[in-house]
Each structure stands twice: as structure tokens, then as C-alpha cells.
DSSP file (Angstrom, degrees, kcal/mol; ACC not computed):
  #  RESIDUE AA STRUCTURE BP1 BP2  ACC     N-H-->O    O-->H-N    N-H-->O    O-->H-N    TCO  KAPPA ALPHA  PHI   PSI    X-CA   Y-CA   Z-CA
    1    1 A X              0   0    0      0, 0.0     2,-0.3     0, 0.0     3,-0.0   0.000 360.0 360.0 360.0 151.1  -14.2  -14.1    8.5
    2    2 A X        -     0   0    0      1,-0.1     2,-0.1     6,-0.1     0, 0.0  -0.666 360.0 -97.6 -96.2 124.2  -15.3  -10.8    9.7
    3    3 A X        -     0   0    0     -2,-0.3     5,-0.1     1,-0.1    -1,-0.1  -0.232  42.7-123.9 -63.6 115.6  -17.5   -8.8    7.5
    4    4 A X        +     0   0    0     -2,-0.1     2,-0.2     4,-0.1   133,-0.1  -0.210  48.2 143.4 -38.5 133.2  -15.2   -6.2    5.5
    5    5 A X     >  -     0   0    0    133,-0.0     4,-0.8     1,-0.0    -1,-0.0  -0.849  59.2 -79.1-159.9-158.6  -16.2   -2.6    5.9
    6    6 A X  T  4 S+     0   0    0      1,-0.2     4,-0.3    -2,-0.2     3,-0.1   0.913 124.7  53.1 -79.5 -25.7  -14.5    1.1    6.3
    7    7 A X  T  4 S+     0   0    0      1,-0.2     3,-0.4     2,-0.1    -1,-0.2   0.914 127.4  16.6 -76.1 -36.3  -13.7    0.7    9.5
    8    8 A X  T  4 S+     0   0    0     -5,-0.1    -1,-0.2     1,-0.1    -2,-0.1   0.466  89.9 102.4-116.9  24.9  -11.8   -2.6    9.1
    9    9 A X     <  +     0   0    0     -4,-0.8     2,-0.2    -5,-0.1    -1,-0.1   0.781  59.0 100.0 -68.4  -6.5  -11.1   -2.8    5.4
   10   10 A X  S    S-     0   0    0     -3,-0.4     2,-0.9    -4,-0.3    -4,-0.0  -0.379  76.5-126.4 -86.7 162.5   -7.1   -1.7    6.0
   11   11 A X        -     0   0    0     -2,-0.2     2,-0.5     2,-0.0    -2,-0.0  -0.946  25.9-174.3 -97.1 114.3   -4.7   -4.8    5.9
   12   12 A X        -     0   0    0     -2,-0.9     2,-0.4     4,-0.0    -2,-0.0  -0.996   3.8-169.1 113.4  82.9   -2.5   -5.0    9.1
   13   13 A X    >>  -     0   0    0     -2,-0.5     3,-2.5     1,-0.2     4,-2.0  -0.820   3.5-164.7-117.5  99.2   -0.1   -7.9    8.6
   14   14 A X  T 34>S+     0   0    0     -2,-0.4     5,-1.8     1,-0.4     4,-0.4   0.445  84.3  58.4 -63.9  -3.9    1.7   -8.5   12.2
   15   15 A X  I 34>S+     0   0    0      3,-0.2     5,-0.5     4,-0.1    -1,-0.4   0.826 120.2  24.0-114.9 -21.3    4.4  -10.5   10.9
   16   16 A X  I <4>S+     0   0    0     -3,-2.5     5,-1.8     3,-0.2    -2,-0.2   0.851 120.5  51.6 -80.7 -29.6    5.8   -7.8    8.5
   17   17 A X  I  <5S+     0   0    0     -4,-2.0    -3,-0.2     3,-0.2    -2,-0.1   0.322 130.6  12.6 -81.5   2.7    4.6   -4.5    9.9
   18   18 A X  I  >5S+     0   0    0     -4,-0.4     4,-2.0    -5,-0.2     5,-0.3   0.366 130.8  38.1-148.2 -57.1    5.9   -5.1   13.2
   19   19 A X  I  ><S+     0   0    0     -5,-1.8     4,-2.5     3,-0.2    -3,-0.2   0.894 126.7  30.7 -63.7 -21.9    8.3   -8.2   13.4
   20   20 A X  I  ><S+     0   0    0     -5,-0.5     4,-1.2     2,-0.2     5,-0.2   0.997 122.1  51.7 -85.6 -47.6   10.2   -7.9   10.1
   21   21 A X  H  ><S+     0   0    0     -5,-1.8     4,-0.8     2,-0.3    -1,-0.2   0.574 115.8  44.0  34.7 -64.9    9.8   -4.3   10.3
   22   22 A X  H  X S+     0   0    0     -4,-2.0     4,-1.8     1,-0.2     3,-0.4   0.966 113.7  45.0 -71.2 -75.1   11.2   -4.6   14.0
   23   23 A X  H  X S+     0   0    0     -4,-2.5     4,-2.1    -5,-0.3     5,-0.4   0.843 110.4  55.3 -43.5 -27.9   14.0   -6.8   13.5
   24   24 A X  H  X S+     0   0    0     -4,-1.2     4,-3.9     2,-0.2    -1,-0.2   0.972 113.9  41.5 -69.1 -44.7   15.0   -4.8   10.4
   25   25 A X  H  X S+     0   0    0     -4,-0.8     4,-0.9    -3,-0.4    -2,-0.2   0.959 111.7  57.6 -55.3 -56.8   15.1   -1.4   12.8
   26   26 A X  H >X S+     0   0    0     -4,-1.8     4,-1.0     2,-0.2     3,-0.7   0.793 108.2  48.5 -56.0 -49.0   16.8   -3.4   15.5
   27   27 A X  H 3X S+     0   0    0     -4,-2.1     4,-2.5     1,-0.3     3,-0.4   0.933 103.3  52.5 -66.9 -65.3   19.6   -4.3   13.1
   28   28 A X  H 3X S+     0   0    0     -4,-3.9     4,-1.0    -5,-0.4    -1,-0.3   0.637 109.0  53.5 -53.6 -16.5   20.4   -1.6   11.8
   29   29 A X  H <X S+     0   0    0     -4,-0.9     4,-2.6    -3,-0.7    -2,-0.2   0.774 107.9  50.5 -52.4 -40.9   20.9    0.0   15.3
   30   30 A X  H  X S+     0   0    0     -4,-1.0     4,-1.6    -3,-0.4    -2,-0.2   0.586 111.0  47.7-100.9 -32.5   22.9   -2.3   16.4
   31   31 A X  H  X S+     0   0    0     -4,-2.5     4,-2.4     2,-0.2    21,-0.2   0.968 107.8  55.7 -91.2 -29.7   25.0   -2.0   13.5
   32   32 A X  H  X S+     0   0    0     -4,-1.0     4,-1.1     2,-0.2     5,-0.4   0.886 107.5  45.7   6.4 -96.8   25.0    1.4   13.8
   33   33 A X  H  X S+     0   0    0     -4,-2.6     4,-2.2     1,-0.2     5,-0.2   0.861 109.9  58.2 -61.9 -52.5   26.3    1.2   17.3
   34   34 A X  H >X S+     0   0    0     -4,-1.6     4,-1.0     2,-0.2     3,-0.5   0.882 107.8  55.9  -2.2 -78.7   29.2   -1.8   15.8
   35   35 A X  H >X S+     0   0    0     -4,-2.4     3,-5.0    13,-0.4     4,-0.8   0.869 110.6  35.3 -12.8-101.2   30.1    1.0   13.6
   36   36 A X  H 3< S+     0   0    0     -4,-1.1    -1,-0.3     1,-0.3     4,-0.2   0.703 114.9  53.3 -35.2 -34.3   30.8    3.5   16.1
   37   37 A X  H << S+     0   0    0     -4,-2.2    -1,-0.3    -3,-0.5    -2,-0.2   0.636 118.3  41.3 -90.4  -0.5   32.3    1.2   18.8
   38   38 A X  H X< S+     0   0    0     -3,-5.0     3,-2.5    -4,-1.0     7,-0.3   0.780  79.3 102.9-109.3 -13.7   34.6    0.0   16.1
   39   39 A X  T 3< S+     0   0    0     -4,-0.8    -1,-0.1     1,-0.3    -2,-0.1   0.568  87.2  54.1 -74.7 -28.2   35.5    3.7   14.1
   40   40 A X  T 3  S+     0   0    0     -4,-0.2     2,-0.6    -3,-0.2    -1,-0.3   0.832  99.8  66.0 -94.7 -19.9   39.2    3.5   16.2
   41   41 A X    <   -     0   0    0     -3,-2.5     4,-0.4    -4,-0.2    -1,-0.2  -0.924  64.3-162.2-104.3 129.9   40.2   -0.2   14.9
   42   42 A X  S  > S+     0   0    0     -2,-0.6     4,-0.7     1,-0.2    -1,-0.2   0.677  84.1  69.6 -61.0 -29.2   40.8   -0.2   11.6
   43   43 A X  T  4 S+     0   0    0      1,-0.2     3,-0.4     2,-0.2     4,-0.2   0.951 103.0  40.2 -33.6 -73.5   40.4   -3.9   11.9
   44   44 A X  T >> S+     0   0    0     -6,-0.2     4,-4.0     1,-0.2     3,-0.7   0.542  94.1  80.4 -65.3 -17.5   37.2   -3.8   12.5
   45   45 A X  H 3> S+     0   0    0     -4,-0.4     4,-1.6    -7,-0.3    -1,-0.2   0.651  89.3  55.2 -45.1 -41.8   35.8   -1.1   10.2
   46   46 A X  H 3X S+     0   0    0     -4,-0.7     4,-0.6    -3,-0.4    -1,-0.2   0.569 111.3  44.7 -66.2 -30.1   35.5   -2.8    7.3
   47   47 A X  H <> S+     0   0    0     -3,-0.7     4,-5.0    -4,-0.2    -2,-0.2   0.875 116.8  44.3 -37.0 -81.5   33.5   -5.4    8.9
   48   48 A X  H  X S+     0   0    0     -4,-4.0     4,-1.0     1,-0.2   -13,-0.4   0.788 115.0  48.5 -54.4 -33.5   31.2   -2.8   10.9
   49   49 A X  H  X S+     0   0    0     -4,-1.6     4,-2.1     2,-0.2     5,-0.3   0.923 111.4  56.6 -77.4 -38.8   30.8   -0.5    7.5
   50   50 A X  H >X S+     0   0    0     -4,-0.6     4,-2.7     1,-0.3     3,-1.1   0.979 110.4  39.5 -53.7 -74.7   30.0   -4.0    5.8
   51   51 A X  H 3X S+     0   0    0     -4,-5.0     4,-1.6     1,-0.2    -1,-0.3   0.836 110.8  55.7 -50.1 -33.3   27.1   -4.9    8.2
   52   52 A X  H 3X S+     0   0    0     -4,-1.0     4,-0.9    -3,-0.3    -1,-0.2   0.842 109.9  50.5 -84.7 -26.2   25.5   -1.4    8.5
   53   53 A X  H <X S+     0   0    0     -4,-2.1     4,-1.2    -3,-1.1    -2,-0.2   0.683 112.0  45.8 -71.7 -14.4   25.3   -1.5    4.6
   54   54 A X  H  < S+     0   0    0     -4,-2.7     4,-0.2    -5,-0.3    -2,-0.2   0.794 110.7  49.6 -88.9  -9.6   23.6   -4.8    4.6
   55   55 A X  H >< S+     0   0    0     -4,-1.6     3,-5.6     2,-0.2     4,-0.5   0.867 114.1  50.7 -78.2 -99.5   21.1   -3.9    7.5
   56   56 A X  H 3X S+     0   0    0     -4,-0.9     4,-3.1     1,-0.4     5,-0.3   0.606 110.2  51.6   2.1 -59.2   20.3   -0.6    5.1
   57   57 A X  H 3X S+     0   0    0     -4,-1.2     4,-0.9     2,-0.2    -1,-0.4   0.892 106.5  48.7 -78.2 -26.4   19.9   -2.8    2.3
   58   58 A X  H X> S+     0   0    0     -3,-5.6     3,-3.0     1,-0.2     4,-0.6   0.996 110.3  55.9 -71.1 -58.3   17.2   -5.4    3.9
   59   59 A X  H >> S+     0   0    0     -4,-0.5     4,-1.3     1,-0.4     3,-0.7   0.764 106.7  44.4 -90.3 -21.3   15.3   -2.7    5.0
   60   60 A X  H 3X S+     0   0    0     -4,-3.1     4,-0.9    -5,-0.3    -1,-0.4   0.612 113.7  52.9 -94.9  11.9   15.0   -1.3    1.7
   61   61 A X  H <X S+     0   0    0     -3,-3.0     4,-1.2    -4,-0.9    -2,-0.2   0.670 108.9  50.0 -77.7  -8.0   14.3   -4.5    0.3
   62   62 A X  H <X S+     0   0    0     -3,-0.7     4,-0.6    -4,-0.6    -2,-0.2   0.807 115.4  38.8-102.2 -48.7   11.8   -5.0    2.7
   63   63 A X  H  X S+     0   0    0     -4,-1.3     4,-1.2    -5,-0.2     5,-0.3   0.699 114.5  58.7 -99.8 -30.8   10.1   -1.7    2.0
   64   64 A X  H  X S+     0   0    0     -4,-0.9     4,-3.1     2,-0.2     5,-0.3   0.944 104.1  51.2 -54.9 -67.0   10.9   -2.3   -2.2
   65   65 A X  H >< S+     0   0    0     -4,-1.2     3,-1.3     1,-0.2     4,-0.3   0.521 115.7  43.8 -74.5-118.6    8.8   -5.8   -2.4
   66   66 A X  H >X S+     0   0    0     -4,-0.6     4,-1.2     1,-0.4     3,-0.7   0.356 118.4  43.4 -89.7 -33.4    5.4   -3.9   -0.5
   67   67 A X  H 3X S+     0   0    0     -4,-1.2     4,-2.1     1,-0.3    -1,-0.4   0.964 116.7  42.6 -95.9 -27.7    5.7   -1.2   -2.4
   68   68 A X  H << S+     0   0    0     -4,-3.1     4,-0.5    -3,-1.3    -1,-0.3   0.767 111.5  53.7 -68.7  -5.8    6.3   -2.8   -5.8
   69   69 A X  H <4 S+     0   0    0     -3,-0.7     4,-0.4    -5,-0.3    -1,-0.2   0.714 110.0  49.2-112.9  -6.8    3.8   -5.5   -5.4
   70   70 A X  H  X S+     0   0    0     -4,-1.2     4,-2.7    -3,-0.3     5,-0.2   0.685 105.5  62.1 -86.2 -30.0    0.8   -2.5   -4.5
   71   71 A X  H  X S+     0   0    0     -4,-2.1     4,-1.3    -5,-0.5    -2,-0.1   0.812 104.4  40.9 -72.4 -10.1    1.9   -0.9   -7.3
   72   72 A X  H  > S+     0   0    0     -4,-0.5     4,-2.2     2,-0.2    -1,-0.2   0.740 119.1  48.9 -93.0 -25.6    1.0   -3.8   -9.6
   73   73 A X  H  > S+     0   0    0     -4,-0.4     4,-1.6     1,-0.2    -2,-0.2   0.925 103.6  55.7 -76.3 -21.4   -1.9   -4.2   -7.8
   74   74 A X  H  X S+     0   0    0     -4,-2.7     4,-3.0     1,-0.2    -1,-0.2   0.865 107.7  50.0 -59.6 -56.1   -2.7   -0.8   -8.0
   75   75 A X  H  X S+     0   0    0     -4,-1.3     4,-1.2     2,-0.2     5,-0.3   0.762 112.3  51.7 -58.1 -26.0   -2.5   -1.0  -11.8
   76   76 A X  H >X S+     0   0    0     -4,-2.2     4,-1.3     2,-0.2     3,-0.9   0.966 104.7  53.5 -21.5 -93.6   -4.8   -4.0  -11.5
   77   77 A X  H 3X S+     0   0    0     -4,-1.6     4,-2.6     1,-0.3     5,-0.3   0.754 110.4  53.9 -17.6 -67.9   -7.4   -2.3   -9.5
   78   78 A X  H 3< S+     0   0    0     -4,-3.0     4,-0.4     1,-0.2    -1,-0.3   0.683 105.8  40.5 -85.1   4.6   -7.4   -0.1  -11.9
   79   79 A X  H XX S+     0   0    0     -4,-1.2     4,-2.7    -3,-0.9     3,-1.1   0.854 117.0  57.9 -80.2 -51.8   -8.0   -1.9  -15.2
   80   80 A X  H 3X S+     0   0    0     -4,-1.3     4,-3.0     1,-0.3     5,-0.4   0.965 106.9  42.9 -37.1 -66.2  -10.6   -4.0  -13.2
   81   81 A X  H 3X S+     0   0    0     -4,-2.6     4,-0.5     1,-0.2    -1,-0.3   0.868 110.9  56.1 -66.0 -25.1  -12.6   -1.2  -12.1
   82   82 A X  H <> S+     0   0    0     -3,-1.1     4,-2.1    -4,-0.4    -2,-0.2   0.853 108.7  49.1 -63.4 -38.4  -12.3    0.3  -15.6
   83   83 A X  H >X S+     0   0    0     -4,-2.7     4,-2.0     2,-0.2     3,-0.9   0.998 115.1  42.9 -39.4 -79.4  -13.8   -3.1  -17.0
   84   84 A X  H 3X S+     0   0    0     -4,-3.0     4,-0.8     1,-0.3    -2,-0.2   0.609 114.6  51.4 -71.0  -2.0  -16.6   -3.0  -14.5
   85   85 A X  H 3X S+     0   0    0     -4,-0.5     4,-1.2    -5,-0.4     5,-0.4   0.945 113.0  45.4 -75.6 -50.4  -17.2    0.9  -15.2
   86   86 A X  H XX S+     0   0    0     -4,-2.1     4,-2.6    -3,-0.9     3,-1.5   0.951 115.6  50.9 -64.9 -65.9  -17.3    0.2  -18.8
   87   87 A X  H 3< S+     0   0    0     -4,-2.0    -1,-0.2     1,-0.3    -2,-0.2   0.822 117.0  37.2 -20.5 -52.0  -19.9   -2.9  -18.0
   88   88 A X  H 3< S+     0   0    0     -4,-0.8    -1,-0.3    -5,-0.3    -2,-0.2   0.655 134.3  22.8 -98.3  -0.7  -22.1   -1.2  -16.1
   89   89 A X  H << S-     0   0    0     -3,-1.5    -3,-0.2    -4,-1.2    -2,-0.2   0.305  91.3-122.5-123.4 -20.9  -22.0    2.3  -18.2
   90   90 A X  S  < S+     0   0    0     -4,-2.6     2,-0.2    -5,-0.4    -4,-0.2   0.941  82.9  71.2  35.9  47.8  -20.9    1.4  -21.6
   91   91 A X  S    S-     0   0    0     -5,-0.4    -2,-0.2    -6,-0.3    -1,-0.1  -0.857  89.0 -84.3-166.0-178.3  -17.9    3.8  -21.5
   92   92 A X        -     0   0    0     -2,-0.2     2,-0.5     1,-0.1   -10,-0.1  -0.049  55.4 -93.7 -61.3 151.1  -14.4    4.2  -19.9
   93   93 A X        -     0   0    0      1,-0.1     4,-0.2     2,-0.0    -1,-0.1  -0.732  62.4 -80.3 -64.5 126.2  -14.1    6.0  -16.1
   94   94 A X    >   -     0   0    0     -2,-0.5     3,-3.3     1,-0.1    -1,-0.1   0.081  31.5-130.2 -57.2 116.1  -13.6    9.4  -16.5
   95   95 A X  T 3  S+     0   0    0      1,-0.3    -1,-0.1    -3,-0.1    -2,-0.0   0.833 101.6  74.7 -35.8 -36.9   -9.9   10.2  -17.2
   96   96 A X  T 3  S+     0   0    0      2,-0.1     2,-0.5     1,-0.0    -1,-0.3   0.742  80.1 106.9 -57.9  -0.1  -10.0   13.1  -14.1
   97   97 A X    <   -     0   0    0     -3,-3.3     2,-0.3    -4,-0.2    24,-0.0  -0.554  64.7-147.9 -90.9 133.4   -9.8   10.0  -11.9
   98   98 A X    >>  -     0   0    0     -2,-0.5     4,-2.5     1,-0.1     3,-1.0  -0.584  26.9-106.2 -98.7 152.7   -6.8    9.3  -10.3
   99   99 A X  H >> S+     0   0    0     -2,-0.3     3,-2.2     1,-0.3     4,-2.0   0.863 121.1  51.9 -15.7 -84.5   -5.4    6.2   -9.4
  100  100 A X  H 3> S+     0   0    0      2,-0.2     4,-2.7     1,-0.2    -1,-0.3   0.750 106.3  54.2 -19.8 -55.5   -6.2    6.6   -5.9
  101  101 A X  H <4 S+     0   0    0     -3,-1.0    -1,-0.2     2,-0.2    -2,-0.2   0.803 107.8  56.2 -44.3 -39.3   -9.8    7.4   -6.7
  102  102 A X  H <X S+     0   0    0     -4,-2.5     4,-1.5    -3,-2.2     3,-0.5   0.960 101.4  47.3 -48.8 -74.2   -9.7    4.5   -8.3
  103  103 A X  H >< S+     0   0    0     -4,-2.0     3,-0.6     1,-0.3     4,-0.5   0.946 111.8  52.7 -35.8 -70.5   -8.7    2.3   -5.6
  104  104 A X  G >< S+     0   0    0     -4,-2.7     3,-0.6     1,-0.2    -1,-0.3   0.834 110.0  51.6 -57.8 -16.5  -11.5    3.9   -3.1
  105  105 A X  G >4 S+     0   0    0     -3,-0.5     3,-4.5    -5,-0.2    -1,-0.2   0.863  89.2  76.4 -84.5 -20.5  -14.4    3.2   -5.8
  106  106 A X  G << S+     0   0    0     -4,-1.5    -1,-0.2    -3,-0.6    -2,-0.1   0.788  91.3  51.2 -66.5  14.8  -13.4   -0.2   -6.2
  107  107 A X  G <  S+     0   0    0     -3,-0.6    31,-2.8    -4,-0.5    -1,-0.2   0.496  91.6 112.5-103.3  21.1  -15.2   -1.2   -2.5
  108  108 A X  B <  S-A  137   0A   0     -3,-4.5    29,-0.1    29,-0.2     2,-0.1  -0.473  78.5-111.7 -72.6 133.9  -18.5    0.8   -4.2
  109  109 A X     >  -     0   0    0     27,-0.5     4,-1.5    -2,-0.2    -1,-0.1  -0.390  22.9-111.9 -59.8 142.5  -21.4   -1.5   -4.9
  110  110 A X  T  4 S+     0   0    0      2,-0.2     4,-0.2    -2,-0.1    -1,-0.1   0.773 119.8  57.2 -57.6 -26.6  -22.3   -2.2   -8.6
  111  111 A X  T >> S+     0   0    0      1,-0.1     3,-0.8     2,-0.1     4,-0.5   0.978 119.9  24.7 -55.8 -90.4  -25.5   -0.2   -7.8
  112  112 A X  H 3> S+     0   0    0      1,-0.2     4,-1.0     2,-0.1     5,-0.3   0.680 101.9  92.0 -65.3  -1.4  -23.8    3.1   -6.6
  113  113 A X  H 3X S+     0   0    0     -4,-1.5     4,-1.1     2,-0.2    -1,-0.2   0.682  83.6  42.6 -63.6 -12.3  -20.7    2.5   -8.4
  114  114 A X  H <> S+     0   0    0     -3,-0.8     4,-3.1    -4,-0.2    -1,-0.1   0.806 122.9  44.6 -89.6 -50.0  -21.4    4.5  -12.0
  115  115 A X  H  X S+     0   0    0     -4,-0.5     4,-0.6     2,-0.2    -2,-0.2   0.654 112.5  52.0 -67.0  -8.9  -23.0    7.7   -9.7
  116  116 A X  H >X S+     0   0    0     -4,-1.0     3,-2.4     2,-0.2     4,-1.5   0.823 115.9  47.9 -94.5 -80.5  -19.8    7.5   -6.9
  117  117 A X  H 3X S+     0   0    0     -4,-1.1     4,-3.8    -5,-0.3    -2,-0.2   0.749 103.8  49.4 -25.6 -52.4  -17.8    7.7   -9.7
  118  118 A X  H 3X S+     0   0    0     -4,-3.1     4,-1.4     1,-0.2     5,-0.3   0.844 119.6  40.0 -68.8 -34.6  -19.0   10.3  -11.6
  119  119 A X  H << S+     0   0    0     -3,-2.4    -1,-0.2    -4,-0.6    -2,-0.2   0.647 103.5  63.1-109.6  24.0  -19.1   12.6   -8.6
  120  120 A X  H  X>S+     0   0    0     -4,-1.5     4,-1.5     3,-0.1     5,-1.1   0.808 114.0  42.5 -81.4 -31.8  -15.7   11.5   -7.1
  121  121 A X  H ><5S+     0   0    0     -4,-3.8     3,-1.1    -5,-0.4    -2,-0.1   0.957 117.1  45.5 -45.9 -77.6  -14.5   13.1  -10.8
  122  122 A X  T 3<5S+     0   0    0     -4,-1.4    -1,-0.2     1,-0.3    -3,-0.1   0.862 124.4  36.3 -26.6 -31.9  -16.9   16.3  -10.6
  123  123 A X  T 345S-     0   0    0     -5,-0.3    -1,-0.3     2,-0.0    -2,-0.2   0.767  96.7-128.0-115.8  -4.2  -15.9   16.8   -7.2
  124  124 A X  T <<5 -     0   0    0     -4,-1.5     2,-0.2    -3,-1.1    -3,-0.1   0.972  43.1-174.7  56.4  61.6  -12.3   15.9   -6.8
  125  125 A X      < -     0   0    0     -5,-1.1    -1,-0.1    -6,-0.1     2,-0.1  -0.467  22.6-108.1 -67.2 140.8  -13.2   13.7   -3.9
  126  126 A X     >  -     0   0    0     -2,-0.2     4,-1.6     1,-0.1     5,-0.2  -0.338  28.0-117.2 -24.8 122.4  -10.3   11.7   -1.5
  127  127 A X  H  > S+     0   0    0      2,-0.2     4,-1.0     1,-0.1    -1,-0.1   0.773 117.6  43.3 -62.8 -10.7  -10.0    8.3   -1.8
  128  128 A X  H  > S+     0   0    0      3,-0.2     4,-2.4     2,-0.1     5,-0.2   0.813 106.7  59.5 -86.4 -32.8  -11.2    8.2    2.0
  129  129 A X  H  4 S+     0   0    0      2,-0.2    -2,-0.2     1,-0.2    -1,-0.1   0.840 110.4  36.5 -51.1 -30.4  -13.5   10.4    1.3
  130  130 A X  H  X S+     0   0    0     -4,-1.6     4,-1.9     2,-0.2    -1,-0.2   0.694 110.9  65.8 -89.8 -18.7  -15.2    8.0   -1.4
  131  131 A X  H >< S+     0   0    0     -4,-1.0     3,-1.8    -5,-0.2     2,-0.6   0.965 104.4  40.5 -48.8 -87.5  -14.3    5.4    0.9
  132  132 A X  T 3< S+     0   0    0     -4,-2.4    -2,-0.2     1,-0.3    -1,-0.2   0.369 108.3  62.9 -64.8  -4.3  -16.9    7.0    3.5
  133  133 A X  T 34 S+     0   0    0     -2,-0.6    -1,-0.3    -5,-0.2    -2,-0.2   0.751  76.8 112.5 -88.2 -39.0  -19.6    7.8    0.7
  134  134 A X    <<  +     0   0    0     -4,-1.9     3,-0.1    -3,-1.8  -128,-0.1   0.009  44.7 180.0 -35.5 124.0  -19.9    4.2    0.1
  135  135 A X  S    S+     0   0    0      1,-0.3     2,-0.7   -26,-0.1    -1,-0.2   0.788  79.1  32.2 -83.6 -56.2  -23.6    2.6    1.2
  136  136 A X  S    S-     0   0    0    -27,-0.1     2,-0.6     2,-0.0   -27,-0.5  -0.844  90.1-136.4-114.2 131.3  -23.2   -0.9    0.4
  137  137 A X  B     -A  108   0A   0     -2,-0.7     2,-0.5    -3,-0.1   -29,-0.2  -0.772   6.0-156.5 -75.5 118.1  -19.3   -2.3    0.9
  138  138 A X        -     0   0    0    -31,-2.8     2,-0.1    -2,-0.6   -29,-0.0  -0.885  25.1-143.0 -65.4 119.8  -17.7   -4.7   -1.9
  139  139 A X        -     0   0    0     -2,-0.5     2,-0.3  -135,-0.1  -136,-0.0  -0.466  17.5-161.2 -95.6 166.1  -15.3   -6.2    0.2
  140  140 A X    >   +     0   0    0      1,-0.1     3,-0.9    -2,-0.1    -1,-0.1  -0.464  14.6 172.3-155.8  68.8  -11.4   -7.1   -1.5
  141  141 A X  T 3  S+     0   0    0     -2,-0.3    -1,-0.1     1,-0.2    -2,-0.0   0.682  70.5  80.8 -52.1  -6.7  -10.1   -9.8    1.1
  142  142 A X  T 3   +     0   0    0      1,-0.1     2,-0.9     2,-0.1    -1,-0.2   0.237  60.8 127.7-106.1  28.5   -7.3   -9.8   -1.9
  143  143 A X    <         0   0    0     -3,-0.9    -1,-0.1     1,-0.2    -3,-0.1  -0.759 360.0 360.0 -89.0  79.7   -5.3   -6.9   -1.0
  144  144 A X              0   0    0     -2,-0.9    -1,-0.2   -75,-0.2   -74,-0.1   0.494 360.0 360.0  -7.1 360.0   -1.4   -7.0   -0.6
């Protein structure tokens, strides 16, 4: 496996982000155009309206399960990193830190990790921005 770092730490998973993702798009076009080619038989309307709400609805199931399952991880991330703040500091991360912050300190080394913190608070840093102040990477192959 290929060494984790900023440039290639983001997760880019071809079989959701581009086929399911793609079929999903594709379906919903296509009922779409069903729709329309059926809007003068009533026959068929009921049908067509049927399918273009069931395309609609995989794709926000699709889009529901990634974003609910980063948001637990996201709550994870951040008890985790509060542990290892508290470990390496003896006290809690500083409340001005946002989720997000969070999330960008955890690929911070246990060495710069108390001092990253402390001035992504002070300074109201990005979470790419404390992504790119990292020196040494903690890599987190475990990342939805």
C-alpha cells in the first residue's frame, strides 16, 4: 500500500462515486424522459410517475448511507482525537475546535499534535489548512 500523505490521503471509491453514482444519474434520466414520453397516456402515467419516484429515492439513499456513515465517523474521529489530546496534554481539546478541525488534526503526529492544535484554535485555521501544516503524516487507511 502506498504511503498515505496530503496529497493522496482523500478516499476515491470508483465503484460508488462513479458507477453507482452513474447508474443512479442514468436512471433517473431515463425516467425522466418515460415520464414525459408518457404525460398523454394516462395509462402509462402512473407507471412513469412510479419509476421517477423510485430512481429519486435510490439516489437519495445512496447519498443518505455516505453521508450518515461519515457522520458517525466524524463523531468517532472526534472522541478519538479528544482521548489522544487529553493523553498527550492532560486536558480536553479546546472547545473553539470544530469538528472539521478535528478531523484535519487527526493525520497530525503525536509529536506536533498538542502545538497544531492549540494554534488551529488560536488561529481559526481550515481543516486543509491544518492538513498542509502537518510535518510528519498519521495515516487513517480507515476512512468511509
Amino acid at each position: 500500500m502506498q504511503e498515505q500523505n496530503y496529497a493522496n490521503h482523500r478516499q476515491f471509491v470508483p465503484a460508488y462515486h462513479v458507477v453507482l453514482l452513474g447508474v443512479l444519474a442514468l436512471t433517473l434520466i431515463g425516467s425522466l424522459v418515460n415520464l414525459y414520453k408518457s404525460l398523454g397516456s394516462h395509462g402509462r402515467l402512473y407507471s412513469a410517475s412510479l419509476i421517477v419516484v423510485l430512481a429519486a429515492t435510490s439516489i437519495m439513499i445512496a447519498l443518505f448511507c455516505r453521508v450518515f456513515s461519515l457522520k458517525a465517523q466524524d463523531r468517532a474521529i472526534r472522541a478519538e482525537e479528544n482521548l489522544r489530546h487529553y493523553a498527550l496534554a492532560g486536558k480536553l481539546l479546546d472547545p473553539r475546535l470544530t469538528v472539521r478541525q478535528i478531523i484535519g488534526l487527526r493525520f497530525a503526529s503525536d509529536s506536533e499534535f498538542v502545538a497544531l492544535a492549540a494554534r488551529a484554535a488560536q488561529e481559526s485555521m481550515s481543516e486543509d489548512d491544518i492538513k498542509r501544516a502537518v510535518q510528519h503524516w498519521r495515516a487513517d487507511n480507515y476512512r468511509v
